[in-house]
MMTF fields as JSON, N, C-alpha, C and O atoms, coordinates in Angstrom:
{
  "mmtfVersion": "1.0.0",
  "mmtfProducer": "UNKNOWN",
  "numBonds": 315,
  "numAtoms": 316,
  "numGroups": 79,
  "numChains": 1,
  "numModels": 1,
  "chainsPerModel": [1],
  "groupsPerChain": [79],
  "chainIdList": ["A"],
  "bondAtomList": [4, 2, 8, 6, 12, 10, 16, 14, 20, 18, 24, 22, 28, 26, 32, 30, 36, 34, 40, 38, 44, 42, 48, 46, 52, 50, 56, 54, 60, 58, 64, 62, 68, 66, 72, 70, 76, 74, 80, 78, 84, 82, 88, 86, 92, 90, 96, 94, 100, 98, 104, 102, 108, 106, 112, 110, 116, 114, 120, 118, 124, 122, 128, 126, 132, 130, 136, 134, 140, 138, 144, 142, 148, 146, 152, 150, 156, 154, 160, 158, 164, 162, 168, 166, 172, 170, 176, 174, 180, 178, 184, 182, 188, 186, 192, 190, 196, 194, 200, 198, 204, 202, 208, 206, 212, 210, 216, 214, 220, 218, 224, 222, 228, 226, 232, 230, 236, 234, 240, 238, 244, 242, 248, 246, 252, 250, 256, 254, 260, 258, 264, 262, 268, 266, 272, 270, 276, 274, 280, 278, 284, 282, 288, 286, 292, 290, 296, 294, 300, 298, 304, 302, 308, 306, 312, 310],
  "bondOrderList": [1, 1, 1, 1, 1, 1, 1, 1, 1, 1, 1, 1, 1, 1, 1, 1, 1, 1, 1, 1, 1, 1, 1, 1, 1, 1, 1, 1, 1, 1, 1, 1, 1, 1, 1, 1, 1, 1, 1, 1, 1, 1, 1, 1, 1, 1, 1, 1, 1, 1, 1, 1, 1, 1, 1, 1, 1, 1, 1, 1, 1, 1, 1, 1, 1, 1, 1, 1, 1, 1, 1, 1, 1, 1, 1, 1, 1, 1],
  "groupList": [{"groupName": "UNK", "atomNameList": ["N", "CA", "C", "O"], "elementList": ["N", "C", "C", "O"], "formalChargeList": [0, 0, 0, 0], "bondAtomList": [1, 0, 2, 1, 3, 2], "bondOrderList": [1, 1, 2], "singleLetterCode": "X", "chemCompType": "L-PEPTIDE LINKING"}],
  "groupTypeList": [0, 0, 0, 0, 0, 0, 0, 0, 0, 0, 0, 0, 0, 0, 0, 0, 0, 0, 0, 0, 0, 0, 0, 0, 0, 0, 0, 0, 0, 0, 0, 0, 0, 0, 0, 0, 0, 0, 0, 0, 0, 0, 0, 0, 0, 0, 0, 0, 0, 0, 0, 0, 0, 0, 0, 0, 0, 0, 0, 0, 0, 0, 0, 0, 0, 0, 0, 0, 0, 0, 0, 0, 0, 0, 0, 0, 0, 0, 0],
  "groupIdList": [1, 2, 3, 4, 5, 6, 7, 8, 9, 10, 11, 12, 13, 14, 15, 16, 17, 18, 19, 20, 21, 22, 23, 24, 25, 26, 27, 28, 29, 30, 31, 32, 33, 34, 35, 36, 37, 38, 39, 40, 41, 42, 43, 44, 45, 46, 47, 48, 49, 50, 51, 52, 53, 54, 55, 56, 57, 58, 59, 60, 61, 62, 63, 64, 65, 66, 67, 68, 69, 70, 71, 72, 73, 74, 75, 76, 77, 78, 79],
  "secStructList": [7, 7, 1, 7, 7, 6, 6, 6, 7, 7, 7, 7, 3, 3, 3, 3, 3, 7, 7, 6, 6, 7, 7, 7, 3, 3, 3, 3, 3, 7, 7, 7, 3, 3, 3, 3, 3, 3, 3, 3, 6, 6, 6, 6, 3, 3, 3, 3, 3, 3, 3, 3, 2, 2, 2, 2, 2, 2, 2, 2, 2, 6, 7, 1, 2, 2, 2, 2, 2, 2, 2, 2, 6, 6, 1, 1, 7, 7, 7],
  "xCoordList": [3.095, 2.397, 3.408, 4.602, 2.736, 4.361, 4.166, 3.159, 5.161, 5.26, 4.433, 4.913, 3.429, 2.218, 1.187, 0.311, 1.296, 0.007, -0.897, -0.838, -2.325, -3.369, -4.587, -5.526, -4.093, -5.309, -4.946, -5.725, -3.404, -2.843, -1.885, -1.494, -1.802, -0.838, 0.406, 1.033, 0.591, 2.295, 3.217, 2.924, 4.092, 5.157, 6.844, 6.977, 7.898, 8.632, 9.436, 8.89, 10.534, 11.149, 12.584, 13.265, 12.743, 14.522, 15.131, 14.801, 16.318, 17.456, 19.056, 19.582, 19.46, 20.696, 21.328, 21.196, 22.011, 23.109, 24.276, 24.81, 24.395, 25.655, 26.413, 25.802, 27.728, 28.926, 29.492, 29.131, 30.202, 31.214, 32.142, 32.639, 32.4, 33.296, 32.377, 32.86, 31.359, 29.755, 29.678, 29.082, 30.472, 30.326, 28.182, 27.641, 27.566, 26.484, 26.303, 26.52, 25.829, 25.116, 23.699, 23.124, 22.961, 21.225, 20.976, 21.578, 19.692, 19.167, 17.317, 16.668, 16.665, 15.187, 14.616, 14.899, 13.971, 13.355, 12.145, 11.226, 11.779, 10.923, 9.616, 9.846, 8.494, 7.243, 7.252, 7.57, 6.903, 6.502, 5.541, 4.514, 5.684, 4.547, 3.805, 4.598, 2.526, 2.381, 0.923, -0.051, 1.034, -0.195, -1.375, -1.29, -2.074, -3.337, -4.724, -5.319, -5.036, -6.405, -7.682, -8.296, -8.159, -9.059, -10.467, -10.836, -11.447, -12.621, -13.25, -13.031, -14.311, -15.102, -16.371, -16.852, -17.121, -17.999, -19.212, -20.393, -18.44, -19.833, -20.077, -21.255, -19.092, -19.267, -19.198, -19.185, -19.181, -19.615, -19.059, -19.615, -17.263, -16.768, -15.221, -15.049, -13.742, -12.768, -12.69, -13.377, -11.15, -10.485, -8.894, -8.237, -8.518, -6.636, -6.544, -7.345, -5.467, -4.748, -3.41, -2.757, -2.912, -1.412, -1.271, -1.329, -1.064, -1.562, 0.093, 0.933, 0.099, 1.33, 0.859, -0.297, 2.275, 1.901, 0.973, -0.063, 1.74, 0.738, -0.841, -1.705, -1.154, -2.3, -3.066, -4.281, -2.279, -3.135, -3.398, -4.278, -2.745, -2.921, -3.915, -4.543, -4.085, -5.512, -6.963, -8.023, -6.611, -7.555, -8.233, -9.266, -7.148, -7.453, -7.978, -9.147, -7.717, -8.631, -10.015, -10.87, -10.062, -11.315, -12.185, -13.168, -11.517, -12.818, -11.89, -10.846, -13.298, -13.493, -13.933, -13.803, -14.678, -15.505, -14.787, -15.183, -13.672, -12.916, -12.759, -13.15, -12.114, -11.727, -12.738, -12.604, -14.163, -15.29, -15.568, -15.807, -15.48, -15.584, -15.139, -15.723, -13.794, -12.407, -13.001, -13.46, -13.13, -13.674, -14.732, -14.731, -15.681, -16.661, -16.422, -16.476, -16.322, -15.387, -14.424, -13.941, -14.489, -13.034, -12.034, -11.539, -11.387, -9.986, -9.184, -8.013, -9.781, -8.484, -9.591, -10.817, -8.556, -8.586, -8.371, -7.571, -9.236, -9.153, -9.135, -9.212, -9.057, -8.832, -9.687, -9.941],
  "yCoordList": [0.28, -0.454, -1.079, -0.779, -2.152, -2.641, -2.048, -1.382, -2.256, -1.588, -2.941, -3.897, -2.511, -3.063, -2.361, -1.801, -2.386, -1.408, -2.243, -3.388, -1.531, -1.814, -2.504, -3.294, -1.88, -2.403, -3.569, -4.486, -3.43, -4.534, -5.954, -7.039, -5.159, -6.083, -6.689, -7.683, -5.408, -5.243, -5.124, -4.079, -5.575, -5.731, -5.869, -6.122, -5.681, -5.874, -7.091, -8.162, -6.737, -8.226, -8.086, -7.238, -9.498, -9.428, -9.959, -10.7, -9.136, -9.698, -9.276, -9.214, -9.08, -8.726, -7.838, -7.77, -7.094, -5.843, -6.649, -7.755, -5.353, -6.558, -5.411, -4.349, -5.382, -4.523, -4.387, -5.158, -3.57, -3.99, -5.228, -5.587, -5.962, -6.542, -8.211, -9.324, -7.913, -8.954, -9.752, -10.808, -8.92, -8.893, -9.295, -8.261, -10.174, -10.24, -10.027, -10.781, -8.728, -8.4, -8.521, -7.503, -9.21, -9.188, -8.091, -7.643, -7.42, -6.596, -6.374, -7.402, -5.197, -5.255, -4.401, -3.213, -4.684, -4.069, -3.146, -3.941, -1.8, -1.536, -1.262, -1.137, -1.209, -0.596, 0.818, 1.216, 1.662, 3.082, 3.208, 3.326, 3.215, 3.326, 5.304, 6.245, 5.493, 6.82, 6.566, 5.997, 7.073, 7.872, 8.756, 9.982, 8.362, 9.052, 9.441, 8.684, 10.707, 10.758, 10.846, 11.904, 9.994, 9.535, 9.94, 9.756, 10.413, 10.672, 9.623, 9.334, 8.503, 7.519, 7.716, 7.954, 7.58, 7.852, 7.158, 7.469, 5.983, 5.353, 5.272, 5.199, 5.269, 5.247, 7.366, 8.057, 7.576, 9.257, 10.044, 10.669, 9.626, 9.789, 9.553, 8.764, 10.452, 10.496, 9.563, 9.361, 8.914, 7.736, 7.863, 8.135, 7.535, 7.603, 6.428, 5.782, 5.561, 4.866, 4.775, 5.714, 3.564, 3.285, 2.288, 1.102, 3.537, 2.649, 2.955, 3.761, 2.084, 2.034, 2.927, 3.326, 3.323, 4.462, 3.597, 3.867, 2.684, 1.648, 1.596, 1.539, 1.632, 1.376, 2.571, 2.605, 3.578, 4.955, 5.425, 6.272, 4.98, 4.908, 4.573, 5.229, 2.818, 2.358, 2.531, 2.167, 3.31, 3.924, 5.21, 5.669, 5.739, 7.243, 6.534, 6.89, 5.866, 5.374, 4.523, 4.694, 3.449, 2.95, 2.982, 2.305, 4.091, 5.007, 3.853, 3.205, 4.222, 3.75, 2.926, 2.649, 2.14, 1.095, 0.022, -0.705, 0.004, -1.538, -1.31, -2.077, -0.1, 0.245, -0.096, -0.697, 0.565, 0.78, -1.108, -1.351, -2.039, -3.392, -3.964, -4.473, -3.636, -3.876, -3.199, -4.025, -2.041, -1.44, -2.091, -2.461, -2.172, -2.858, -4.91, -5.544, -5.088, -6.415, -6.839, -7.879, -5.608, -5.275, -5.98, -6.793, -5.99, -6.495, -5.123, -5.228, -3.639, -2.767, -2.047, -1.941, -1.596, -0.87, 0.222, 0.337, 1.253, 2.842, 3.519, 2.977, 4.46, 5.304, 6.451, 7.454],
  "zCoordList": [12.735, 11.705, 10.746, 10.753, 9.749, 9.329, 8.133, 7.891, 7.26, 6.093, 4.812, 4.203, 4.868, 3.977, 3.446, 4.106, 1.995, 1.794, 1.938, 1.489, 2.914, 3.264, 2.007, 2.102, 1.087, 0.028, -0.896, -1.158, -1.482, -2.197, -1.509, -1.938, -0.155, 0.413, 0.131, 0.496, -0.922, -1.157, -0.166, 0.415, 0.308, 1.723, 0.985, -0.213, 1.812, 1.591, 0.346, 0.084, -0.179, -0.78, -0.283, 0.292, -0.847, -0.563, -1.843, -2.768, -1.416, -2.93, -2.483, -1.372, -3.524, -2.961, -3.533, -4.755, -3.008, -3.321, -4.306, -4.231, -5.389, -6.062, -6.02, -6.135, -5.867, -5.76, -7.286, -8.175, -7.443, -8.948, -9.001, -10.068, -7.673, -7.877, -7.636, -7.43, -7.727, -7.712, -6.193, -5.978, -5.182, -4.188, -3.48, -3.088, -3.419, -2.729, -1.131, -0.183, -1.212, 0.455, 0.927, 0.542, 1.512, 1.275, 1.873, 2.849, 1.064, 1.394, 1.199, 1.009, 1.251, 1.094, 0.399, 0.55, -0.238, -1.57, -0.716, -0.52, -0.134, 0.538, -0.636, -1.838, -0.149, -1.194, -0.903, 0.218, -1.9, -1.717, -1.349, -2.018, 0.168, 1.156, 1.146, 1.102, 1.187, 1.387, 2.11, 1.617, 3.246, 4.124, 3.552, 3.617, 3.197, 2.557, 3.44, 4.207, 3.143, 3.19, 2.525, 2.663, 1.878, 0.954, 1.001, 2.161, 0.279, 0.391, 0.101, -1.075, 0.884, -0.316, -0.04, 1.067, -1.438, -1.33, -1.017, -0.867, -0.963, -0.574, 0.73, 1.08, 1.665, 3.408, 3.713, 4.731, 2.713, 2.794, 4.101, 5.004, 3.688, 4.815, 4.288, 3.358, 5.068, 4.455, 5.672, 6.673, 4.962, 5.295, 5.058, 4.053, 6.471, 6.415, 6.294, 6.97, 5.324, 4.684, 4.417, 3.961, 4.708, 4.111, 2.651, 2.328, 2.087, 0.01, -0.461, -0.059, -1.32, -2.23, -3.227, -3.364, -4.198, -4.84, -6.127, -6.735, -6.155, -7.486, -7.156, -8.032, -5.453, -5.309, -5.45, -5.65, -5.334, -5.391, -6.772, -6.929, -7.777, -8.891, -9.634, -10.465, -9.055, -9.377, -8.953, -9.463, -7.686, -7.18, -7.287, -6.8, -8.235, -9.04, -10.129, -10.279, -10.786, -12.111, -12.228, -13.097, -11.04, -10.668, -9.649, -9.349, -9.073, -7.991, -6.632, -6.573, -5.571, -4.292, -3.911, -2.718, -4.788, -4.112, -3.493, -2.581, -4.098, -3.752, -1.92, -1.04, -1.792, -0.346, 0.627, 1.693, -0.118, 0.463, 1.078, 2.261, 0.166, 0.247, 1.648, 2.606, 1.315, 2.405, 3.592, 4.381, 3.947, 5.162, 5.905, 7.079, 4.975, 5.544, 5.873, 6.927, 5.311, 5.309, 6.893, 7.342, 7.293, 8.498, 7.891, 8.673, 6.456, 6.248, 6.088, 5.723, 6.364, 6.648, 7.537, 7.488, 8.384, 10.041, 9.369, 8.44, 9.913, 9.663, 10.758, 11.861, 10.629, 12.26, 11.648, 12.315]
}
């Protein structure tokens, strides 16, 4: 799977490594990807997920429904 959180569609960036001597190497900014298993309540049913930690955040503060949307929607694949 690629490294994308499923709900925000946060993905990789690029920039560059700077050395002390301001040496530029490119490199990639990864997201803090984490594997979840989620309870929602409105499909009354747990759900594995790949959420960023930002996304799990907002999802501890404004519930489930958004996911619930997305699922049904088929814009995220659950297993």
């Amino acid at each position: 799977m690629a490294r994308r959180c499923q709900v925000t569609g946060i993905g990789p960036k690029s920039g560059h490594s700077i050395s002390h001597a301001h040496n530029k190497t490119k490199r990639r900014f990864l997201p803090n990807l984490q594997k979840k298993r989620i309870w929602v309540k409105e499909l009354n049913r747990f759900v594995t997920i790949k959420l960023s930690a930002n996304a799990l955040r907002t999802i501890a503060k404004n519930g489930t429904g958004d996911i619930a949307k997305k699922i049904r929607n088929n814009e995220i694949k659950v297993r």
